[in-house]
Structure formats: structure tokens, C-alpha cells
GUTI-235680 format. One line per field, with one value per residue: x, y, z of N, C-alpha, C in turn; residue in one letter; residue number from 1. Coordinates in Angstrom, 3 decimals, m for minus. Atoms other than C-alpha are relative to their C-alpha. Example, Ala and Ser with C-alpha at 12.3 -4.5 7.8 and 13.67 -1.06 7.14 Angstrom:
residues 2
n_c1	[0.890,m0.820]
n_c2	[m1.190,m1.190]
n_c3	[0.000,m0.060]
ca_c1	[12.300,13.670]
ca_c2	[m4.500,m1.060]
ca_c3	[7.800,7.140]
c_c1	[0.900,m0.770]
c_c2	[1.200,1.090]
c_c3	[0.000,0.730]
resn	[a,s]
resi	[1,2]
***
This chain:
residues 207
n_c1	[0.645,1.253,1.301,0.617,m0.097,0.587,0.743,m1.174,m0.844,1.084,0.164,m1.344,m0.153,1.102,m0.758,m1.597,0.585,0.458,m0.776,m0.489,0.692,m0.245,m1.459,m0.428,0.801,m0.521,m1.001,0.255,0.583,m1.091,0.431,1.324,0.245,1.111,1.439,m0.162,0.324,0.761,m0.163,m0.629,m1.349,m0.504,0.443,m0.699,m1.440,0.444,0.465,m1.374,m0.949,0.951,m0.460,m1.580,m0.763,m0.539,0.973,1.103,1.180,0.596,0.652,0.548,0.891,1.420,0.984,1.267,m0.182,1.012,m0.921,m1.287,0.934,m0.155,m1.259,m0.472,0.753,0.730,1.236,1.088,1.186,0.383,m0.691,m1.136,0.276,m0.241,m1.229,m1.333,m0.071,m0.422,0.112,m1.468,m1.189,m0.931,m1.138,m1.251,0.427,m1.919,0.140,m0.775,m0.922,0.678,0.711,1.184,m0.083,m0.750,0.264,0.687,m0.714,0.241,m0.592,0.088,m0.733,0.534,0.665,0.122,1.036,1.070,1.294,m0.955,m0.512,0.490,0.696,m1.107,0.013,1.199,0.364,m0.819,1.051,0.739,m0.549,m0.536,0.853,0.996,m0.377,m2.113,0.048,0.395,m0.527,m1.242,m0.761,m0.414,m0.097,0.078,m0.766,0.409,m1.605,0.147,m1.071,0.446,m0.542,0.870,m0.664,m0.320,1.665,m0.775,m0.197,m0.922,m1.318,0.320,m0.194,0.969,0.925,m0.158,0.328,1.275,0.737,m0.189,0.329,1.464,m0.414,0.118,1.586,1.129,m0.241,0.437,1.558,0.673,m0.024,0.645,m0.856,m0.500,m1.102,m0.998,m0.566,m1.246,m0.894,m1.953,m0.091,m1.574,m0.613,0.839,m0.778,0.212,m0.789,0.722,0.520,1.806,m0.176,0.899,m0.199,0.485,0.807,0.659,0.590,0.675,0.599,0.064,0.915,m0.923,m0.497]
n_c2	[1.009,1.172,0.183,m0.661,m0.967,0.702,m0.763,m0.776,m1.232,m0.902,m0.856,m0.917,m1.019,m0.764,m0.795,m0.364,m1.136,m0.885,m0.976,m0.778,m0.588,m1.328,m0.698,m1.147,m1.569,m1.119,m0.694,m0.654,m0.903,m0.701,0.500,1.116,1.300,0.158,m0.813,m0.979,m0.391,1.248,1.856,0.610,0.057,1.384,1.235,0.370,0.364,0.861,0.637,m0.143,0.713,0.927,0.136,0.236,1.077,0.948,0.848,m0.151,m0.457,m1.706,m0.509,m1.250,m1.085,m0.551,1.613,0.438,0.985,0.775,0.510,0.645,1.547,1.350,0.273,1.051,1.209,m0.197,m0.788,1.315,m0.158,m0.867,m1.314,m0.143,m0.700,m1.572,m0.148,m0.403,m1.571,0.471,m1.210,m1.745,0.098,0.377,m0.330,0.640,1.813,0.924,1.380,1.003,m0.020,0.492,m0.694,m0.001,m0.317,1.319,m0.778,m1.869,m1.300,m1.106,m1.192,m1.233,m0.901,m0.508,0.963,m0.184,0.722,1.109,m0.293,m0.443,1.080,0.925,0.347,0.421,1.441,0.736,0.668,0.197,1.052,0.243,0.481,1.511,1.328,0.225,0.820,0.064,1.046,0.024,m1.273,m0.064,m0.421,1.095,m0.787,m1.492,m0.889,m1.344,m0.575,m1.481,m0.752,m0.074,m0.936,m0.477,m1.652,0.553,m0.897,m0.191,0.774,1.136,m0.768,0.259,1.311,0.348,0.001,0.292,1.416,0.093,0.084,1.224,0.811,m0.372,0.274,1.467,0.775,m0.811,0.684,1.299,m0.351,m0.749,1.110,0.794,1.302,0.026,0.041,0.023,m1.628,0.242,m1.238,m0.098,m1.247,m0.504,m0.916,m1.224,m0.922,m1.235,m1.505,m0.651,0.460,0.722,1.173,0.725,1.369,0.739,1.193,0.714,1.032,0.799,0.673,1.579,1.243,0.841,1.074]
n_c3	[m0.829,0.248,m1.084,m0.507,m1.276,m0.778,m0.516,m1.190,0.774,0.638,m1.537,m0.390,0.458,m0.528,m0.824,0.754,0.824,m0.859,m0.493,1.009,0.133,m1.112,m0.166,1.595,m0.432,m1.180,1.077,1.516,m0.411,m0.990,m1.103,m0.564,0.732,1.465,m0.698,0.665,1.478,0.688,0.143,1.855,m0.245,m0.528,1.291,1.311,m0.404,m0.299,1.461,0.217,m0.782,0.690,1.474,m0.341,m0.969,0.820,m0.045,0.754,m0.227,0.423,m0.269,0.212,m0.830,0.436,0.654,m0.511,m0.659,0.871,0.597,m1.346,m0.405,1.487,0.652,m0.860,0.150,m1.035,0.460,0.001,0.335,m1.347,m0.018,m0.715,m1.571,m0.080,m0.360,0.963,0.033,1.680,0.760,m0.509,0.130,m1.047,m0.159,0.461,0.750,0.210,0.720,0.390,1.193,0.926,0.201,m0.308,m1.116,m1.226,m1.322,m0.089,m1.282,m0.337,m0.259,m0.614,m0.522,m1.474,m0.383,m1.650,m1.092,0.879,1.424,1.528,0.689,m0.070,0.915,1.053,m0.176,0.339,1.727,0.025,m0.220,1.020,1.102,0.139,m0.179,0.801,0.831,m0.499,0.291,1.796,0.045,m0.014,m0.859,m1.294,m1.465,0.254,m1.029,m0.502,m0.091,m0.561,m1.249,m1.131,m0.699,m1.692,m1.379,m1.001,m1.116,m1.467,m0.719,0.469,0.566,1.504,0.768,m0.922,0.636,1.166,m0.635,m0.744,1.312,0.672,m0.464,0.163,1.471,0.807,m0.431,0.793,1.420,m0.619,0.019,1.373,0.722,m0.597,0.019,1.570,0.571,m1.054,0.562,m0.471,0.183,m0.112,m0.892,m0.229,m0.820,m0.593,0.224,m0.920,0.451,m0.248,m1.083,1.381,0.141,1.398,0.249,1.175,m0.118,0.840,m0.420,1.251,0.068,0.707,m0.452,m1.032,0.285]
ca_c1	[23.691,20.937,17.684,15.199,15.585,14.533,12.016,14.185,16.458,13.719,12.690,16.217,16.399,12.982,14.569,17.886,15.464,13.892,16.763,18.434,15.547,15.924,19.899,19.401,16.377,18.339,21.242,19.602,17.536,19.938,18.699,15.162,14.226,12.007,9.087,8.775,8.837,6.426,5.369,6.549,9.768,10.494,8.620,10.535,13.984,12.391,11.611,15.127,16.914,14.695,15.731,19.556,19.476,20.898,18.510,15.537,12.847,11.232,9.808,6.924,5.186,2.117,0.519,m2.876,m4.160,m7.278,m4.305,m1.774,m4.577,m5.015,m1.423,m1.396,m4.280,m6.302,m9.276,m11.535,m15.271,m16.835,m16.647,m13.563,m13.364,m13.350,m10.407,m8.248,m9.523,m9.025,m9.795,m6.748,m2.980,m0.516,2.576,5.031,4.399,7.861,7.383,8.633,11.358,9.317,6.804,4.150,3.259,5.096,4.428,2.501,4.550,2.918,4.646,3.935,5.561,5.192,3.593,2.305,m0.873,m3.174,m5.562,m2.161,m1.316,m4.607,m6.182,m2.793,m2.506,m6.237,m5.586,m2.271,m4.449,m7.052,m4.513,m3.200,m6.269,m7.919,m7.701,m4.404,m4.538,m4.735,m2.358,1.167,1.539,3.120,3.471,3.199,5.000,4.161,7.549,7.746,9.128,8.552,9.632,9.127,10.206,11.210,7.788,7.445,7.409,9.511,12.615,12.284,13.582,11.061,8.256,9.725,10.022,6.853,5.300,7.207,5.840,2.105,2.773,3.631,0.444,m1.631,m0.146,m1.043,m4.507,m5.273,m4.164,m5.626,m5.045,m4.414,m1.472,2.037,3.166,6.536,8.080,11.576,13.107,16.301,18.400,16.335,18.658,18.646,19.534,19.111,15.743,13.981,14.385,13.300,13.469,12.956,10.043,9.012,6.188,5.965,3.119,2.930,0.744,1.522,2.456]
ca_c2	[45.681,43.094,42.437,43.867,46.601,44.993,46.543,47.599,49.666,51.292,52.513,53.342,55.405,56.915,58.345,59.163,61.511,63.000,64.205,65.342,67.208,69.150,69.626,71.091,73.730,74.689,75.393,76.838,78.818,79.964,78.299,77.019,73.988,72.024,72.803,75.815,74.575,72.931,68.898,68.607,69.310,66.357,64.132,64.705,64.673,61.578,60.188,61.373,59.404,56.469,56.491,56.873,53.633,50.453,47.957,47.256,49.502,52.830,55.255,57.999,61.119,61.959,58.702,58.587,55.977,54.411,53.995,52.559,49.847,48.828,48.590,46.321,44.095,45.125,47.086,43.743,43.876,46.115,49.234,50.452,51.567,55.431,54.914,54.415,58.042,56.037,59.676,61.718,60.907,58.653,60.544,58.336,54.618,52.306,49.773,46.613,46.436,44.436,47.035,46.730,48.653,47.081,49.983,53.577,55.723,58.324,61.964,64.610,67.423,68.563,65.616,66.163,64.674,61.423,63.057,64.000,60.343,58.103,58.530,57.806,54.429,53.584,54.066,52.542,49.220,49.821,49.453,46.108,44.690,45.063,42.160,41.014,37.719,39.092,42.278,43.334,45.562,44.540,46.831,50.547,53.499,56.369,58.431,62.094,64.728,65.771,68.580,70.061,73.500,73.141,73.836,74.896,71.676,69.662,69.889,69.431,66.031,64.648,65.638,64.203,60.734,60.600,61.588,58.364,56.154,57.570,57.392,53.765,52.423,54.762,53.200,49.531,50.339,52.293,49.129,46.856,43.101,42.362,44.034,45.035,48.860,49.248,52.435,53.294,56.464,58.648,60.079,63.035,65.803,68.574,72.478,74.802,74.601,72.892,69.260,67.006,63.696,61.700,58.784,55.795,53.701,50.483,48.528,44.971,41.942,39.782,36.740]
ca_c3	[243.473,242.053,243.383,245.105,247.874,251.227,253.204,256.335,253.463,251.915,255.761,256.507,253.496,253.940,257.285,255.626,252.911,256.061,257.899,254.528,253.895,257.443,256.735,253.139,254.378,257.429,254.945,252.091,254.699,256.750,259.720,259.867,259.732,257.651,259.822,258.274,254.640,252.422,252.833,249.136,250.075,252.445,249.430,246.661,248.737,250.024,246.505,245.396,248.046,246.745,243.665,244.417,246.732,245.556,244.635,241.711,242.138,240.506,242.254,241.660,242.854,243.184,241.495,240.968,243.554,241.320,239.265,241.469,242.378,238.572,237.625,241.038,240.106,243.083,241.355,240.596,241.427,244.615,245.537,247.031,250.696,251.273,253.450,250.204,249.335,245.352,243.718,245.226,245.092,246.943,248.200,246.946,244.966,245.123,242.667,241.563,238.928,236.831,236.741,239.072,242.292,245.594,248.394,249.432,251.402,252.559,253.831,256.345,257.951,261.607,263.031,266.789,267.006,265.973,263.296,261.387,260.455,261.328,258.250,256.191,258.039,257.415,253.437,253.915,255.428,252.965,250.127,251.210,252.254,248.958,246.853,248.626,247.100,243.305,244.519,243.936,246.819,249.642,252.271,252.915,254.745,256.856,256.596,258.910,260.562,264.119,266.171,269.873,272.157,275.255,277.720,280.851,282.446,280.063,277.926,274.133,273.768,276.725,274.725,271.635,273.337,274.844,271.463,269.943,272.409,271.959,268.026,267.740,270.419,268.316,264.956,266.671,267.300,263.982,262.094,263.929,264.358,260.681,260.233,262.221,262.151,263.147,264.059,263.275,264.508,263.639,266.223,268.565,267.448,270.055,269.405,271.806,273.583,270.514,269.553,266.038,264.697,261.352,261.674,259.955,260.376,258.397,257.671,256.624,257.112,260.109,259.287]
c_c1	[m1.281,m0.478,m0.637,0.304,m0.736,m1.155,0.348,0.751,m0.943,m0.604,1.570,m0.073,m1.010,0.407,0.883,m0.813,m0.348,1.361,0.638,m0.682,m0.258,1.283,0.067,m0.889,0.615,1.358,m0.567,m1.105,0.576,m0.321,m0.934,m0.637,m1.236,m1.002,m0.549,m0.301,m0.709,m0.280,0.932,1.198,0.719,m0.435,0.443,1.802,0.172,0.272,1.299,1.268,m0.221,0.440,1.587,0.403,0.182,m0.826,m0.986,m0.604,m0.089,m1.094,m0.940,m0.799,m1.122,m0.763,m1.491,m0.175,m1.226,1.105,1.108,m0.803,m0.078,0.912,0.166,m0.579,m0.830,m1.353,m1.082,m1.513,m0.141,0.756,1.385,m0.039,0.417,1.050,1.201,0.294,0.631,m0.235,1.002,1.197,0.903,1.413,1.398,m0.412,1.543,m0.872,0.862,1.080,m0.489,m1.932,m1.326,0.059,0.607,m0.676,m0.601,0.637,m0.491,1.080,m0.464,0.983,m0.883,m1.043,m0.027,m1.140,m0.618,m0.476,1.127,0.510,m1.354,m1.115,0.890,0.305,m0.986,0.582,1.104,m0.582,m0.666,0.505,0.464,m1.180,m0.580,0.579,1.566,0.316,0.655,1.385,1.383,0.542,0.318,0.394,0.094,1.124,m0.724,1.432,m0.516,0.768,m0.611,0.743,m0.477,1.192,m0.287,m1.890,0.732,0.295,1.219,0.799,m0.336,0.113,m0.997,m1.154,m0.137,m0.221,m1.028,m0.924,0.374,m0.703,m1.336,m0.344,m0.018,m0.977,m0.512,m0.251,m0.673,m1.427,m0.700,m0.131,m0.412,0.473,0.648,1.532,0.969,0.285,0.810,0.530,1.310,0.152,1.470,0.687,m0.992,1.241,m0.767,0.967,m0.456,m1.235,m1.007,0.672,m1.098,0.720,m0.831,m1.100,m0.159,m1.010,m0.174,m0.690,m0.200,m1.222,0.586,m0.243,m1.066]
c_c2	[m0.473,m0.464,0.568,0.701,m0.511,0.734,0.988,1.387,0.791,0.402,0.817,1.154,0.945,1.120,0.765,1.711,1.040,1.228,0.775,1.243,1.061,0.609,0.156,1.419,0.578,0.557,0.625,1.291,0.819,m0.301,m0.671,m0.791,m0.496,m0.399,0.563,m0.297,m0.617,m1.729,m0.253,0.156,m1.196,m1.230,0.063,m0.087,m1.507,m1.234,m0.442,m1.459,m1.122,m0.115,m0.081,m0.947,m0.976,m0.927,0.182,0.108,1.210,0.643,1.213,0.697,0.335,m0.687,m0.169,m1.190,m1.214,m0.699,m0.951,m1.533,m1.116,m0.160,m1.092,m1.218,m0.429,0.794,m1.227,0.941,0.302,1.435,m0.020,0.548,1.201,0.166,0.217,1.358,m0.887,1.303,1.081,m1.154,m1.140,1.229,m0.343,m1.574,m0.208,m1.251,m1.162,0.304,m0.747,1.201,0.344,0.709,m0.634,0.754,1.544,m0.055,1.087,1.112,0.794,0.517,0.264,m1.055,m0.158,m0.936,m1.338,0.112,0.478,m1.501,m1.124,0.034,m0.414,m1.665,m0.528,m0.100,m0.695,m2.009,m0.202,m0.576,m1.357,m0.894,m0.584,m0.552,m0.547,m1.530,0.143,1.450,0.153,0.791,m0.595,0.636,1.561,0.422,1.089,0.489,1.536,0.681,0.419,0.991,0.930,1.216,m0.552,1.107,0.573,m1.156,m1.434,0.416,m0.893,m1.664,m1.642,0.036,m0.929,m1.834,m0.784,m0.032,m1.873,m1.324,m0.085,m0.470,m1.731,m0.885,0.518,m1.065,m1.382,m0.206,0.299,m1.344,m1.405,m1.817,m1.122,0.215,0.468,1.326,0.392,1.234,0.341,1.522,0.005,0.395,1.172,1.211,1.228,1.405,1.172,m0.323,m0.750,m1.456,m0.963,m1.390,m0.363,m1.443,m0.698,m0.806,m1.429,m0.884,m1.318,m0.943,m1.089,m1.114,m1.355]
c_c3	[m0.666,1.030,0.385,1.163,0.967,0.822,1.483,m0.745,m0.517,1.383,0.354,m1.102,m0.201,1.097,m0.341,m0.961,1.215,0.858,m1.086,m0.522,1.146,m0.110,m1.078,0.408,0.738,m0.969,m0.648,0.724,0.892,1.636,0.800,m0.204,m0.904,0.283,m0.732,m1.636,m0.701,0.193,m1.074,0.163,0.018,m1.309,m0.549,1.181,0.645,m1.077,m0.853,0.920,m0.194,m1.324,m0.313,0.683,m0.804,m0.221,m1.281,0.232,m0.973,1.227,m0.845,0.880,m0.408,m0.882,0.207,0.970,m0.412,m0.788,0.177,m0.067,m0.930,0.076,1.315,m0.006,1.505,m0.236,0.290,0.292,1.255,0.143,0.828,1.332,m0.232,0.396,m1.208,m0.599,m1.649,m0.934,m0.001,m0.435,0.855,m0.098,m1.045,m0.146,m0.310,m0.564,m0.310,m1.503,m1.188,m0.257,0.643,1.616,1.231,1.113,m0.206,0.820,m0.483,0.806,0.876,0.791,1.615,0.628,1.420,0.204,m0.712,m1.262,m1.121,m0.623,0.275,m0.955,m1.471,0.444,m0.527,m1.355,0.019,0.056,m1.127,m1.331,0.229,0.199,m1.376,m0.958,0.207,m0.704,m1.734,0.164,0.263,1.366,1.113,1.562,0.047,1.055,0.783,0.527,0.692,0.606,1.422,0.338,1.179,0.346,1.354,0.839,1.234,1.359,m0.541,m0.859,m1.521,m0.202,0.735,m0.506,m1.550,0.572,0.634,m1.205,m0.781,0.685,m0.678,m1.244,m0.227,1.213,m1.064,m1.557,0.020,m0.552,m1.276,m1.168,m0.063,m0.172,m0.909,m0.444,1.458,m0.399,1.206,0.048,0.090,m0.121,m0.881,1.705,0.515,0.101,0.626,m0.683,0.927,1.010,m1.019,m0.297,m1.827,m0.386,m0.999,0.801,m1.320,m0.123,m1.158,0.288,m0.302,0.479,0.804,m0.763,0.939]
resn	[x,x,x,x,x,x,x,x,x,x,x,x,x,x,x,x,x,x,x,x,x,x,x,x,x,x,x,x,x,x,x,x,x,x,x,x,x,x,x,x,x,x,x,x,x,x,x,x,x,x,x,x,x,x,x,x,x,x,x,x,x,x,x,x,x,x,x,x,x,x,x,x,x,x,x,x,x,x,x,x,x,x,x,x,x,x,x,x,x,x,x,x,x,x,x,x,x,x,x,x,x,x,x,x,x,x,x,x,x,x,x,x,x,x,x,x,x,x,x,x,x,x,x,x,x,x,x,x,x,x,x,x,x,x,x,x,x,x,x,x,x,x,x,x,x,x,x,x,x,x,x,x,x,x,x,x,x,x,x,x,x,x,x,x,x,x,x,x,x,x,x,x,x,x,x,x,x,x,x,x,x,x,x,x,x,x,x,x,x,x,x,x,x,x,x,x,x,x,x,x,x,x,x,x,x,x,x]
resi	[1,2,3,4,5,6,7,8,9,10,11,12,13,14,15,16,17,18,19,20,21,22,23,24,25,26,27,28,29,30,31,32,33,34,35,36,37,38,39,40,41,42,43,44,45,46,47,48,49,50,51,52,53,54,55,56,57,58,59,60,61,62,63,64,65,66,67,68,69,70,71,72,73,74,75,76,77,78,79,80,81,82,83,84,85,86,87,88,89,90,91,92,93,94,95,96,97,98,99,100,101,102,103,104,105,106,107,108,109,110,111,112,113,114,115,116,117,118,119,120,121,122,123,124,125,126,127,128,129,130,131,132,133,134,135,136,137,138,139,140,141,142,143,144,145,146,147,148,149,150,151,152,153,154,155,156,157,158,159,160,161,162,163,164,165,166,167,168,169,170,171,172,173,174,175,176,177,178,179,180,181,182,183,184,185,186,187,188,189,190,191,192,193,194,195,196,197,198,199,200,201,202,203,204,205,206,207]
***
């Protein structure tokens, strides 16, 4: 297949890495999920699944993000906002087939509350705002996993749904009236009295 990978497929298969990444640990662990195992996990099976979809792109891991910015033609003159956090890493950089940055997707594991994803949206923002005129990227991710036990007042998959709601106001807000952050969801796969689900959030610039 020729052309570029659309931005919907590159979310779908974002998801696709996530759950694959809970149904190889619960195999290879003999049962528990991928809670339990490293972030880096879900990222490179992530990255992997990214790299196996149909379409012109490259991906990489663990990309400087000073770096990321030059190769996008977003460095220019002023400092950089702290939000981009330009001294540490992106997760995961999907680039163009002609060679130049396109998207940050970011990664986490176990994702319950606000303070675990509202400083990955800000740099997620930060990276598109800066120099968007002069800049190759074009939209970011916030890819995750999620997972709930049943309480004593509610049943695993009640909590999980309630979280998704909370999750994409939250995402709204964090990004503010600039851009659009879109949450896309797997299936809420129940087991038992516990419950989990792949996320995606994607970012873009409204139109």
C-alpha cells in the first residue's frame, strides 16, 4: 500500500499495540496482565505494530526531543517552553517517509488519574504549537492502558467507563481551545471481578 498512513490508522493501530501488549504478558506470564509489567513493554510492542502497518512512515524510540524539533524545523529563535521537557525523550516519533518528524506519541501504563497524562498532553501541545508554520509535525498521541477491580460499590467495568468519560473532559480542558483531543477506546474487556481497556487520545489542531 502507497502513501501515507492516515491518522485514524495510526490510532487504530496504536490500540491494536496496546491490547497485544496485554495478550502477549498475560501469555508469557502465565496470567498477569500488563499492569504488572514495565511501560517499555507496551512501547516497543506499540512501536513494533507501527512499523508492521501498511503505509509510508518510520518509526523510533526513545528520540531525543531537542532533536525531533530540529529534524522538524521547529527549533528557530526563543526559548522553548518547559512543557516540551526538550532535554528528555519522546516515547515514540512517527515520521514522514520523506524523512522528517510527523507525530509524538506518547505511552503509559496503568492510567487512573489526571497527573498521569496532563503533562504528556501539555508537551504534546507544546510540540505542535512551536513554530507550526515552519514545522513538520502534525499531530500527536497519547496511547494507554487502563485497568480497574471490582469495589465495593461498583463493578469493574463501571469504574472503567466513568474513568473514560473523566479522561476525555480532562483531555479537552488540558489542551485547551487550540487544539481537539479525541479519545478512542478498545473494547472494556472484563475477567472475573477486574476489568481493562486500550486508550488513545489524539491531538490535532482544530481546523
Amino acid at each position: 500500500m502507497k502513501g501515507r498512513i492516515s491518522r485514524l490508522t495510526i490510532v487504530d493501530v496504536c490500540l491494536e499495540g496496546v491490547v497485544l501488549a496485554q495478550n502477549e504478558y498475560c501469555d508469557m506470564s502465565g496470567g498477569d496482565w500488563v499492569c504488572w509489567a514495565p511501560e517499555y513493554f507496551i512501547t516497543t510492542t506499540v512501536a513494533r505494530c507501527l512499523h508492521q502497518a501498511k503505509g509510508n512512515k518510520y518509526v523510533t524510540i526513545e528520540n531525543g526531543a531537542y532533536d525531533a524539533l530540529d529534524y522538524a524545523g521547529a527549533v528557530g529563535k526563543g526559548r522553548i517552553h518547559r512543557d516540551i521537557r526538550s532535554g528528555g525523550r519522546f516515547d515514540l516519533l512517527l515520521w514522514w517517509a520523506k524523512g522528517a518528524p510527523r507525530a509524538v506519541i506518547e505511552v503509559k501504563n496503568r492510567v487512573f488519574n489526571k497527573t498521569q497524562y496532563e503533562s504528556d498532553l501539555k508537551r504534546i501541545t507544546g510540540v505542535l504549537k512551536r513554530k507550526k508554520l515552519q514545522s513538520s509535525m502534525e499531530f500527536g498521541a497519547f496511547t494507554f492502558y487502563s485497568a480497574a477491580d471490582d469495589s465495593s460499590t461498583k463493578r469493574s467495568h463501571e469504574i472503567l467507563e466513568q474513568r473514560i468519560e473523566t479522561i476525555q473532559n480532562n483531555a479537552q480542558v488540558i489542551v485547551g481551545d487550540e487544539f481537539k483531543a479525541t479519545l478512542y477506546i478498545s473494547d472494556i474487556v472484563i475477567e472475573d471481578a477486574s476489568a481493562w481497556f486500550a486508550g488513545c487520545i489524539l491531538v490535532e489542531h482544530k481546523i
